[in-house]
C-alpha positions as CSV (number, residue, x, y, z in Angstrom):
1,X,-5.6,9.2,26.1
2,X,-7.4,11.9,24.2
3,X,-10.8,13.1,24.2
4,X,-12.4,11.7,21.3
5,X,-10.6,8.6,22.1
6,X,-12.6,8.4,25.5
7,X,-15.5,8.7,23.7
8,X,-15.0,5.5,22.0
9,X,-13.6,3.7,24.9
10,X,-17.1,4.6,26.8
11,X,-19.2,3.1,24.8
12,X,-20.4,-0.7,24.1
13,X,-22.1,-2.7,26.5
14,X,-20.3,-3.7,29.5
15,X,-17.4,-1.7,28.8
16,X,-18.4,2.1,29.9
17,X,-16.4,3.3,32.9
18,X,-17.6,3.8,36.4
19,X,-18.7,7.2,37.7
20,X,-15.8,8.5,39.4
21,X,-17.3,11.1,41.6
22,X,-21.4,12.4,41.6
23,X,-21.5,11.4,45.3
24,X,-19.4,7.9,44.5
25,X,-22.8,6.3,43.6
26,X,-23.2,4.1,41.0
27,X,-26.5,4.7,39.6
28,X,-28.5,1.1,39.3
29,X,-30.3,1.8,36.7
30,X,-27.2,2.8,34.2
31,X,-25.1,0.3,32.9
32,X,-21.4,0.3,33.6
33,X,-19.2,-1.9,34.0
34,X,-20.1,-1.8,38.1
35,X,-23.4,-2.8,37.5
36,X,-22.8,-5.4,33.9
37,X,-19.6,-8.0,35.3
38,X,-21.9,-9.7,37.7
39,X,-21.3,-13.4,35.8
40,X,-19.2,-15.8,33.8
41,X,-21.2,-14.6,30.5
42,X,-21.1,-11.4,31.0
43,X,-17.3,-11.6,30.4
44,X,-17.7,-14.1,28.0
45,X,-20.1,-11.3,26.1
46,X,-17.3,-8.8,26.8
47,X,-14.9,-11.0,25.2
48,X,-16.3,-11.2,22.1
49,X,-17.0,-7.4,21.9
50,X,-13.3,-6.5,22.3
51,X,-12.7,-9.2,18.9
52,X,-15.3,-6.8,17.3
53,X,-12.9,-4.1,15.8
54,X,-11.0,-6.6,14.1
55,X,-13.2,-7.0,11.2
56,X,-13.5,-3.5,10.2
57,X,-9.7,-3.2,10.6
58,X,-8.7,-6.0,8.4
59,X,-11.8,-5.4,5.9
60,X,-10.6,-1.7,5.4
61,X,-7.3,-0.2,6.8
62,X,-4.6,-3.1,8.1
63,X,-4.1,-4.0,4.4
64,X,-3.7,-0.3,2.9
65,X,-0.9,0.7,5.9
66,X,0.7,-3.1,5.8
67,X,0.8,-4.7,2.1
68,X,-0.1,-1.8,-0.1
69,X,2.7,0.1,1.5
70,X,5.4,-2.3,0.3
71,X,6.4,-3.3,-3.1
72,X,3.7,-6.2,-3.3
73,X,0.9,-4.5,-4.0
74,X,0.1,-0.9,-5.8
75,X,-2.8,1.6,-5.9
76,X,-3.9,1.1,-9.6
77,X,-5.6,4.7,-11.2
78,X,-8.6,5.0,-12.4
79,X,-9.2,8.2,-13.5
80,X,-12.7,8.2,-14.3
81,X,-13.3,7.5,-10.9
82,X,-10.6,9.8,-9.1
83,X,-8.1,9.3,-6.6
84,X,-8.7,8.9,-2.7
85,X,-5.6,11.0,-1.5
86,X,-5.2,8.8,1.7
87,X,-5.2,5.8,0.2
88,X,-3.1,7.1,-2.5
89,X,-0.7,8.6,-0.6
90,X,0.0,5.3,1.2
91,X,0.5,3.5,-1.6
92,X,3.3,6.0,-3.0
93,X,4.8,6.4,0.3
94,X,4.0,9.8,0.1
95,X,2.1,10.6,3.3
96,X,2.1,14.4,4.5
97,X,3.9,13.9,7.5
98,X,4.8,17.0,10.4
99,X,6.0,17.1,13.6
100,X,5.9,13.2,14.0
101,X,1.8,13.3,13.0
102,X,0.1,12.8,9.7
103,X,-3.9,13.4,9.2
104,X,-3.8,10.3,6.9
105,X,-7.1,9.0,7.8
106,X,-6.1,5.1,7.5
107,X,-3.4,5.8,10.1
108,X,-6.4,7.1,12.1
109,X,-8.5,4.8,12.0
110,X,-6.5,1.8,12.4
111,X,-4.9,3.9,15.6
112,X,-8.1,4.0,17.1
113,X,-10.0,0.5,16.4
114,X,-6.4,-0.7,18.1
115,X,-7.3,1.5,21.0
116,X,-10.6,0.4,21.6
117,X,-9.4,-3.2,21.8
118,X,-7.1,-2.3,24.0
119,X,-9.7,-0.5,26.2
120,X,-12.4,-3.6,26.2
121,X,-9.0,-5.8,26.8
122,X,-8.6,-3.3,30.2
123,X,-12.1,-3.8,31.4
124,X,-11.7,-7.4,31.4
125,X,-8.3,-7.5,33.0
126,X,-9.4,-5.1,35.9
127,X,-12.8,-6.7,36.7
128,X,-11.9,-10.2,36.2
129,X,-10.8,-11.2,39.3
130,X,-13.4,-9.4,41.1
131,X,-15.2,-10.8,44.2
132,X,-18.8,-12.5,43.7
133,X,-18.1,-13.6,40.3
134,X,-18.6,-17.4,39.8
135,X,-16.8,-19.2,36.8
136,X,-17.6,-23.1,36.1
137,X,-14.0,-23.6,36.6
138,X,-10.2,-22.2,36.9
139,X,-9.5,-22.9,33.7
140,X,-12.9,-21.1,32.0
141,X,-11.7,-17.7,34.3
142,X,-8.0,-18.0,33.0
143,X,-9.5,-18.4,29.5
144,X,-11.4,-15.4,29.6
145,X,-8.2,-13.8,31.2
146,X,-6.0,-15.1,28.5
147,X,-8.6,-13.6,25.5
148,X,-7.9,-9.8,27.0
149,X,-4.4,-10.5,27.1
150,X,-3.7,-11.6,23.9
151,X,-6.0,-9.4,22.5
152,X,-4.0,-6.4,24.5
153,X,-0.8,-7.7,23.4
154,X,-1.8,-8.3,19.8
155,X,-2.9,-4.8,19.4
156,X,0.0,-3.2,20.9
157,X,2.2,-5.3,18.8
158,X,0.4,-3.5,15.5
159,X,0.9,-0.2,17.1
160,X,4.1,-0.7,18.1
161,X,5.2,-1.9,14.3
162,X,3.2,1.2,13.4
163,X,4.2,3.9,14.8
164,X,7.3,3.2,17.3
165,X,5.9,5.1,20.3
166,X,2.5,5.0,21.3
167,X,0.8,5.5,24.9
168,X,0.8,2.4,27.2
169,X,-2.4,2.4,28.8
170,X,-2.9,-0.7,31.5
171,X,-5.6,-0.1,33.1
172,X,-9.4,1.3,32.5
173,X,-9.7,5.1,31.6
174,X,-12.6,6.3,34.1
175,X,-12.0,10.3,33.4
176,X,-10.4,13.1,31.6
177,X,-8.1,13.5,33.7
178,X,-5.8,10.0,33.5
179,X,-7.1,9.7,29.7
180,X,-3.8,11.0,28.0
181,X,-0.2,9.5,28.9
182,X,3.0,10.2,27.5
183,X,4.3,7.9,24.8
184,X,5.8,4.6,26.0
185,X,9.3,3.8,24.1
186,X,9.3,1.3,21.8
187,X,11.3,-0.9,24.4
188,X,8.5,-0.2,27.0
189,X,6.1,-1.6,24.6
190,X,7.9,-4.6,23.7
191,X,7.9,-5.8,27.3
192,X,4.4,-5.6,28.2
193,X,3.7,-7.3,24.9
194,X,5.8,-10.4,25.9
195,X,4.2,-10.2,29.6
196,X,0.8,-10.0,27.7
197,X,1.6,-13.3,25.5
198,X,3.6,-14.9,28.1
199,X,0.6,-15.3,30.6
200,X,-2.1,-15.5,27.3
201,X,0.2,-18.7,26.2
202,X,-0.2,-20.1,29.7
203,X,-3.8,-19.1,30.3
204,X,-5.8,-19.8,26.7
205,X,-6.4,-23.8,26.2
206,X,-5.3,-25.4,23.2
207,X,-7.0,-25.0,19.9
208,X,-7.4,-29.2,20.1
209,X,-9.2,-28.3,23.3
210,X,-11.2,-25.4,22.2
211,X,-14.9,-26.4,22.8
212,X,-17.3,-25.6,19.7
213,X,-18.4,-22.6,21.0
214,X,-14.8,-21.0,21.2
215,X,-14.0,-21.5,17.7
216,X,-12.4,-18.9,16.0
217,X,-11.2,-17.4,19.3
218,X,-7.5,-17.1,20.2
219,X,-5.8,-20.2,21.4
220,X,-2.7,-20.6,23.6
221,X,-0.9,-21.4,20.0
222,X,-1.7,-18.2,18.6
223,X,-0.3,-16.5,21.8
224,X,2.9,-18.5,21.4
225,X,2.9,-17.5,17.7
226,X,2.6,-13.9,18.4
227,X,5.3,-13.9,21.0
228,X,7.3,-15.5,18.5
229,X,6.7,-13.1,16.0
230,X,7.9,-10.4,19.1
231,X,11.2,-12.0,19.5
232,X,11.9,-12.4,15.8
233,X,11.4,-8.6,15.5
234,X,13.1,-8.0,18.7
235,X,16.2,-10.5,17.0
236,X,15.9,-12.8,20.2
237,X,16.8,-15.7,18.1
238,X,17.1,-18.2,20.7
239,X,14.4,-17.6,22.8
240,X,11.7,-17.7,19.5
241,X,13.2,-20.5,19.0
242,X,12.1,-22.7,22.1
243,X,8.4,-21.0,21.9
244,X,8.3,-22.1,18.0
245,X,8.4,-25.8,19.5
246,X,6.8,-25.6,21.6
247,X,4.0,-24.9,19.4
248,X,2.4,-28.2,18.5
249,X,-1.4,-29.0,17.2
250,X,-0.8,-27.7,13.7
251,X,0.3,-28.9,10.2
252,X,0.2,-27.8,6.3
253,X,-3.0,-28.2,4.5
254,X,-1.7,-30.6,1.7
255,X,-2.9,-27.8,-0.8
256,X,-2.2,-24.5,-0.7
257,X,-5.6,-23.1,-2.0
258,X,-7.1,-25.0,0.9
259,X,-5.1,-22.8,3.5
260,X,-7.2,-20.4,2.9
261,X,-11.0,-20.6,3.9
262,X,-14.0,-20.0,1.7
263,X,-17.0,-17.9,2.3
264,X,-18.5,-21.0,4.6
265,X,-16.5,-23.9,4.8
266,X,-12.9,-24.6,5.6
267,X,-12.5,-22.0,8.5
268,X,-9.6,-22.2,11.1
269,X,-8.7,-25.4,9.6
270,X,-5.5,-27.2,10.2
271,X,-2.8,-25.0,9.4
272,X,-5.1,-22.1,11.0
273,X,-3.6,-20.6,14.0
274,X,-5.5,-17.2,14.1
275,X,-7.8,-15.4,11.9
276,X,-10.2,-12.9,11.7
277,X,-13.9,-14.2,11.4
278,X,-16.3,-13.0,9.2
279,X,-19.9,-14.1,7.9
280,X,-21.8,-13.9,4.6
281,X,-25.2,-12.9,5.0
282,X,-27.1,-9.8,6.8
283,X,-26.1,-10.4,10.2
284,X,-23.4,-7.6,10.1
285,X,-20.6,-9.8,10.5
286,X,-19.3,-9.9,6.4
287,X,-16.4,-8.8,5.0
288,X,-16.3,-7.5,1.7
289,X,-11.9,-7.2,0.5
290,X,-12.1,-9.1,-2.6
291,X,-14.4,-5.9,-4.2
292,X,-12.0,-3.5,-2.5
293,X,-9.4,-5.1,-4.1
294,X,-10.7,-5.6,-7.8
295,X,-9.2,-3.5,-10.5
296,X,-11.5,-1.0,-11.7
297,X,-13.9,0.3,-14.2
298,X,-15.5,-3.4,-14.4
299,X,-18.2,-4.7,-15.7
300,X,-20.8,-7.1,-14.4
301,X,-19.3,-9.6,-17.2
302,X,-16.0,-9.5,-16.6
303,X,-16.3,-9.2,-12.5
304,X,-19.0,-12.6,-12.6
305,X,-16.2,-15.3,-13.0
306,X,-14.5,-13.9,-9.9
307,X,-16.8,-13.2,-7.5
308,X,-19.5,-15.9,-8.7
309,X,-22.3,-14.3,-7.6
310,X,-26.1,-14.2,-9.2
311,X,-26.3,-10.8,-9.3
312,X,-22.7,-9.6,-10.2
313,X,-22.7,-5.7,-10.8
314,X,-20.2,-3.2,-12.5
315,X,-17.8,-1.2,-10.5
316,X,-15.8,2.3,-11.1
317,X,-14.1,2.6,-7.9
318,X,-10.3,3.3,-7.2
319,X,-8.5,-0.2,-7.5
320,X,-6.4,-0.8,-4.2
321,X,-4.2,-3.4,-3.6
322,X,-2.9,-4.5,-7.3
323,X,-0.3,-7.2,-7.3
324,X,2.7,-5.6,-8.8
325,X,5.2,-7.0,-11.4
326,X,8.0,-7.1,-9.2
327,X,5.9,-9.5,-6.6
328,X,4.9,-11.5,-10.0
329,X,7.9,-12.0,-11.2
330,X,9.1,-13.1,-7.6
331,X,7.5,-16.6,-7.9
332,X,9.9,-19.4,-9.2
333,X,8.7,-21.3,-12.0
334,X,6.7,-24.0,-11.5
335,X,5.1,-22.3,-7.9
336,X,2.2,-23.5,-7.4
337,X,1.2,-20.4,-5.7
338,X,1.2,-18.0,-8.0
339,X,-1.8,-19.0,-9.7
340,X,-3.9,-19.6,-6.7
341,X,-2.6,-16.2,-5.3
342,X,-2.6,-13.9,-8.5
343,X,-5.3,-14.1,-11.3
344,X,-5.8,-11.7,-14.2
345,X,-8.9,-10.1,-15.5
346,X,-9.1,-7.8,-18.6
347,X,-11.1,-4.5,-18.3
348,X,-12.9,-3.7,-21.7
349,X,-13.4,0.0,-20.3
350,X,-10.0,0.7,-18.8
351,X,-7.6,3.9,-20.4
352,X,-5.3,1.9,-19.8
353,X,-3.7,0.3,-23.5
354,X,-3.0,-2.7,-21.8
355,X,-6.0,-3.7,-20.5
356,X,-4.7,-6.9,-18.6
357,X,-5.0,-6.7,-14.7
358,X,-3.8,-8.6,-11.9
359,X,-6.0,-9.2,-8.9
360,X,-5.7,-11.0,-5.4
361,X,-7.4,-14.5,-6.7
362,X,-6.7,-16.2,-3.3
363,X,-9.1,-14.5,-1.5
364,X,-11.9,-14.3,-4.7
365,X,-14.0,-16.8,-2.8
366,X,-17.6,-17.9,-4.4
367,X,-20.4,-16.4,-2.5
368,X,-24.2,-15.5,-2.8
369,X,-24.5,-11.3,-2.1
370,X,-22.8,-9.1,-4.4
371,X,-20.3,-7.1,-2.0
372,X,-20.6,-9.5,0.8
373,X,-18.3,-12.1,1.3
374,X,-18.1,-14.3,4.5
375,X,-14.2,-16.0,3.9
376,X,-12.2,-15.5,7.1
377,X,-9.0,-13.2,7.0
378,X,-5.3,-15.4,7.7
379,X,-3.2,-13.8,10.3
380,X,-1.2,-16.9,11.7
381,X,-0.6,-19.6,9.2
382,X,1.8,-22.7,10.8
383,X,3.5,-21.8,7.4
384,X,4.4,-19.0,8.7
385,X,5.6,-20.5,12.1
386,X,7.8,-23.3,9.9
387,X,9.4,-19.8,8.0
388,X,10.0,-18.3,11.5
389,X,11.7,-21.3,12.7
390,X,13.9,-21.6,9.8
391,X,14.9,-18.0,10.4
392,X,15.7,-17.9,13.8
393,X,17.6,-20.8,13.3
394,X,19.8,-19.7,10.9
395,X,20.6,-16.3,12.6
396,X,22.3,-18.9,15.2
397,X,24.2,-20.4,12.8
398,X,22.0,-23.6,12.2
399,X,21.7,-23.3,9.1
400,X,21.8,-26.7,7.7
401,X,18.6,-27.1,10.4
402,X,16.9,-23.7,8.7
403,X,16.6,-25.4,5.2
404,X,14.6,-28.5,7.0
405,X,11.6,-26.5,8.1
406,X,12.0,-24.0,4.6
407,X,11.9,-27.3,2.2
408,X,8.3,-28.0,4.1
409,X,7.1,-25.0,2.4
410,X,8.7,-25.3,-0.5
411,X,7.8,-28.8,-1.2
412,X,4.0,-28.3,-0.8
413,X,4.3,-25.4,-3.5
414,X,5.8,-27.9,-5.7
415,X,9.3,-26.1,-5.5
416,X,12.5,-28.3,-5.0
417,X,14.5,-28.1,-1.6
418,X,16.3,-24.8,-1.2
419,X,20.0,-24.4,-2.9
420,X,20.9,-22.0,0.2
421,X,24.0,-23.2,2.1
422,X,25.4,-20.2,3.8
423,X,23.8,-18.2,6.4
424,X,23.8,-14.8,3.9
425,X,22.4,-16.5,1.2
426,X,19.5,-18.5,3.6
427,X,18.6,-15.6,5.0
428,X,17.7,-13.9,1.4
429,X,16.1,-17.2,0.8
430,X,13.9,-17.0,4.2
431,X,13.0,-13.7,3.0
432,X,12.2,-14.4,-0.3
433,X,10.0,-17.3,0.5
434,X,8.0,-15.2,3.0
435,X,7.5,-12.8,0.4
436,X,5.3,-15.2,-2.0
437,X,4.3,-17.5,0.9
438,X,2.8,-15.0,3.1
439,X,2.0,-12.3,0.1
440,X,-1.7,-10.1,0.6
441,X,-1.8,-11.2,4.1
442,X,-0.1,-7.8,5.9
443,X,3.3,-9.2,6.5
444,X,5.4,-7.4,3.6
445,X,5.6,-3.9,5.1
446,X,7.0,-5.4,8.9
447,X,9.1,-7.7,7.0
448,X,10.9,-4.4,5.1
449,X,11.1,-2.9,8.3
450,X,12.2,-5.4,10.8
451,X,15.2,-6.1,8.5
452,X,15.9,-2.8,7.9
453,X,15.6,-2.6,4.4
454,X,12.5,-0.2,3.5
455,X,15.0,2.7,1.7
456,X,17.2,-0.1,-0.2
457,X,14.0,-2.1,-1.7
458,X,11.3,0.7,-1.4
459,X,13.7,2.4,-3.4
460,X,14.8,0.8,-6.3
461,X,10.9,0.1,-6.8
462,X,9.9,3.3,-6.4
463,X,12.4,4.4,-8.8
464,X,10.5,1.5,-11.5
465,X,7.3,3.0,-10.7
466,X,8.2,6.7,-12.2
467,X,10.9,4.9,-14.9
468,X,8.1,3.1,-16.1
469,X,4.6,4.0,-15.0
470,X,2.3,2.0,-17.5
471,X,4.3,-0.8,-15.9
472,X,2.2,-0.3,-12.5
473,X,-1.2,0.6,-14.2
474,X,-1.1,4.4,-14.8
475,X,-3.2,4.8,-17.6
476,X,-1.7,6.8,-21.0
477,X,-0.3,10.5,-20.2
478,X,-0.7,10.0,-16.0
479,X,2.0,9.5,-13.9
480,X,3.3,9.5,-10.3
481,X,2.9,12.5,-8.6
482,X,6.2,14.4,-7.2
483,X,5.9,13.6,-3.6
484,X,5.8,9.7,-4.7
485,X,8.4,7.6,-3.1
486,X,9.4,10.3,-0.5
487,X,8.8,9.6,2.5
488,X,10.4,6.0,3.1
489,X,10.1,6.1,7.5
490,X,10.3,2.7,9.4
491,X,7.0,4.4,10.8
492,X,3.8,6.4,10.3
493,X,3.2,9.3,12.2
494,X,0.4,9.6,14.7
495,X,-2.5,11.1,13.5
496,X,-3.0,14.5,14.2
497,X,-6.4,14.5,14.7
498,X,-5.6,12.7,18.0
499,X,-2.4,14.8,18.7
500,X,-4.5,18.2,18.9
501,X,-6.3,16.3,22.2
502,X,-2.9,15.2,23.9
503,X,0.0,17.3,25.3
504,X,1.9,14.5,24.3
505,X,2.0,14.0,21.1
C-alpha cells in the first residue's frame, strides 16, 4: 500500500506482520502474528480489534463525507468560532481536488481507518485455517471466518462508493516491497465484495442464534443486507431481490423513536440489523455525535434539555451536520418522523437574526457525561431492507408488489399508503421515502450517486444556498464562498498525503 499505511497496518496486537527475512526466524519473544494465532480466542480477540475503527469513523468522518455532503444536512457558520476548511469544504462541495487526489483530511482519515479494517480482516483470513489451531466447533471457525469477511467486504464497499478505484489488497502486507498495488477498477472491487458477502452470508449464524457474547457483531443478515445493498448499486435487480427474502429474523419496531437505541438500553433490537457499538462511560468505547452535531455558540441552558446531562456546559464550536430546509420541508404532513428526527433549539448568542436552529433530535439521547454518549450508531435498519425490496421490485416492473413493502414504512410513520402507480412515479416515491426514512444515517450522498443524480439535485440546492444564504444559517453580511457548489464528482479523490507514498496513485 503506502508507507505510512504499513505503519498502521503493523500495529495492534495480533495483527503485526511476520519477519520476512533476518535469517527467517521468528523471534519468540516478539509478538506477531506467528507467535499470537495459537487459539480459538486469540482470533476471537482479533475479531473484535478489526470492529475497533468503526467507532472513530462513524463518531467523526463517515457522516461529514456521506450526509453532510448531500442536500440533507449543512455546515452551519459560526463565526466567532471560525471555520474548519475540511469540513467546510465538504459541506459546499468545494473540495480542492488535483490530479484525481485531494489533501482533505476527512477523505484521509476515513481512507485509512477502512484500510486498517481491511488489514486486521487479512490477518484473520490468512491465519485462520492454519494447522494446530483448535476451534470448539465448525461452525465457531466459520464464524470467526465470516466476521473478517464481512468486515473486508463492508469496507471495500465504503471505499469503493468513495472513491471508484482504490487498491485491492487480499492478503497480509509483510514488507515494503508488496505494500503498494495499482488501483483495482471499480468492477474489480464489486466482485470481491459479493465473494466477501456471499461466503460471510453462508458462514456468520443468525442474529436469533447469536449467543450473548456475540451481540453487536455481524450476523449472516447483515451480510445478506450488504450484498443487497451491492446489487442495488450494481442495478442487479433480480438477484437483490432473492437475497432480500431471504433475509428473515427481523421486523419494524412499532415506533419509530424506538428504532433507534439509547445511551444503554434498546441496542440491536428488532429492526437492528447492524450497528456500530458504543459505550457511555470511561472505558474508551463512547461516542460523542450529538455534540458534534449541535448548532453552535450554546449555552449550558439552552444545550441542558437536549443532552440531559447534570453537568451541561456551553459550546462555541463549528456546527456540522444542520438539517436543511429542503430535507424539512421534505416530510409529508402528519410524519411522524419529523419530530423524532428534527428538533429546534434557539441560540440566545448566535449573529444569526433568526436565532431558530434545527438539530439531529433522533440521536439527542439522555446520558450522564457531558460529551459522552453511549447510543449505538444505525447502519442496517430492516426499514431499509423493506425500501430495498420495494425498489428492486419495481425496476422489474412489479410495481403493484413495490407499494406493498413501501406502505409498511409508511404506515408505521402514520402516512397513508403510497398514491404511486407507475414505475416513474414509484421510483421518485422509493426515493423520496428513503430520504426522510433513512435521513442522518449516511445513506443520502450514495443515494445521489447511485442514481445518478448528484449535478441535477446538488445543483438546484446549491444554487438556494448562495440565492438565499440566511436560509442555511449564514449569519448577517457572510456568505458562500466562490468555490461553493463546484465540484459536484460521483467521487472524492484519494488523499494526497497517501498518493506521494504510491506510484500508483
Amino acid at each position: 500500500m503506502k508507507t505510512r499505511l504499513i505503519a498502521t497496518w503493523l500495529l495492534g496486537i495480533a495483527l503485526t506482520g511476520c519477519q520476512k527475512d533476518f535469517l527467517t526466524v521468528i523471534p519468540e519473544t516478539a509478538l506477531s502474528s506467528a507467535t499470537f494465532f495459537k487459539t480459538e480466542a486469540d482470533f476471537q480477540q482479533a475479531v473484535n480489534g478489526a470492529y475497533v475503527p468503526f467507532r472513530q469513523m462513524y463518531n467523526e468522518r463517515a457522516w461529514v463525507l456521506e450526509e453532510m455532503h448531500s442536500d440533507n444536512t449543512y455546515y452551519a457558520r459560526n463565526t466567532l468560532y471560525g471555520a474548519v476548511d475540511p469540513t467546510e469544504n465538504v459541506a459546499d462541495f468545494a473540495v480542492p481536488t488535483a490530479n484525481g487526489v485531494t489533501a482533505n483530511d476527512n477523505v484521509l482519515v476515513q481512507f485509512r481507518l477502512n484500510y486498517v479494517i481491511i488489514s486486521r480482516a487479512n490477518q484473520i483470513l490468512a491465519l485462520a485455517d492454519g494447522a494446530g489451531i483448535t476451534y470448539t466447533n465448525e461452525a465457531t471457525k466459520n464464524n470467526i471466518k465470516g466476521q473478517a469477511q464481512f468486515l473486508r467486504a463492508f469496507a471495500y464497499f465504503d471505499l469503493v462508493r468513495l472513491f471508484g478505484k482504490v487498491p485491492l489488497h487480499l492478503t497480509p502486507v509483510t514488507g515494503r516491497e508488496d505494500a503498494a498495488l495499482p488501483l483495482s477498477t471499480t468492477d474489480e472491487i464489486y466482485a470481491q465484495i459479493e465473494k466477501d458477502a456471499l461466503a460471510a452470508s453462508t458462514n456468520l449464524q443468525s442474529k436469533a442464534a447469536q449467543a450473548a457474547t456475540d451481540i453487536g457483531r455481524a450476523t449472516s443478515g447483515a451480510a445478506k443486507t450488504l450484498l443487497a445493498n451491492l446489487y442495488i448499486t450494481q442495478k442487479k435487480w433480480p438477484q437483490a431481490e432473492t437475497v432480500l427474502k431471504s433475509i428473515d429474523g427481523y421486523s419494524l419496531m412499532p415506533d419509530y423513536n424506538n428504532a433507534f437505541s439509547f445511551t444503554s438500553d434498546n441496542k440491536n433490537n428488532q429492526e437492528s440489523i447492524f450497528e456500530i457499538q458504543y459505550m457511555e462511560g470511561a472505558a474508551g468505547y463512547n461516542g460523542n455525535q450529538i455534540y458534534r452535531f449541535l448548532p453552535s455558540p450554546i449555552t449550558a441552558d439552552e444545550i441542558k434539555p437536549i443532552v440531559g446531562t447534570s453537568n451541561p456546559q456551553p459550546t462555541s464550536q463549528e456546527s456540522n451536520n444542520i438539517p436543511t430546509p429542503d430535507l424539512i420541508a421534505a416530510y409529508e404532513a402528519g410524519d411522524k418522523r419529523k419530530d423524532i428526527s428534527i428538533g429546534t433549539v434557539t441560540l440566545s448568542t448566535s449573529l444569526r437574526a433568526e436565532k431558530k436552529y434545527p438539530y439531529i433530535k433522533k440521536y439527542a439521547r439522555p446520558h450522564s457525561l457531558n460529551n459522552n454518549t453511549g447510543q449505538n450508531w444505525p447502519v442496517y435498519r430492516y426499514a431499509e431492507v423493506l425500501l430495498f425490496m420495494a425498489e428492486a421490485l419495481n425496476e422489474q416492473g412489479k410495481t403493484g408488489e413495490a407499494a406493498t413493502y413501501i406502505n409498511q414504512v409508511r404506515a408505521r410513520a402514520g402516512l397513508a399508503a403510497t398514491t404511486a402507480s407507475s414505475q416513474a412515479t414509484m421510483r421518485e416515491a422509493i426515493f423520496k421515502e428513503r430520504r426522510v426514512e433513512l435521513a442522518f444515517e449516511n445513506k443520502r450522498w450514495f443515494d445521489l450517486t447511485r442514481t445518478g443524480r448528484v449535478k441535477e439535485i446538488i445543483g438546484a440546492y446549491g444554487a438556494k444556498v448562495k440565492a438565499d444564504p440566511a436560509a442555511y444559517y449564514f449569519p448577517a453580511g457572510a456568505v458562500p464562498p466562490p468555490n461553493a457548489f463546484t465540484v459536484l464528482d460521483d467521487y472524492y479523490g484519494l488523499p494526497s498525503v497517501e498518493s506521494a507514498l504510491t506510484p500508483y496513485f
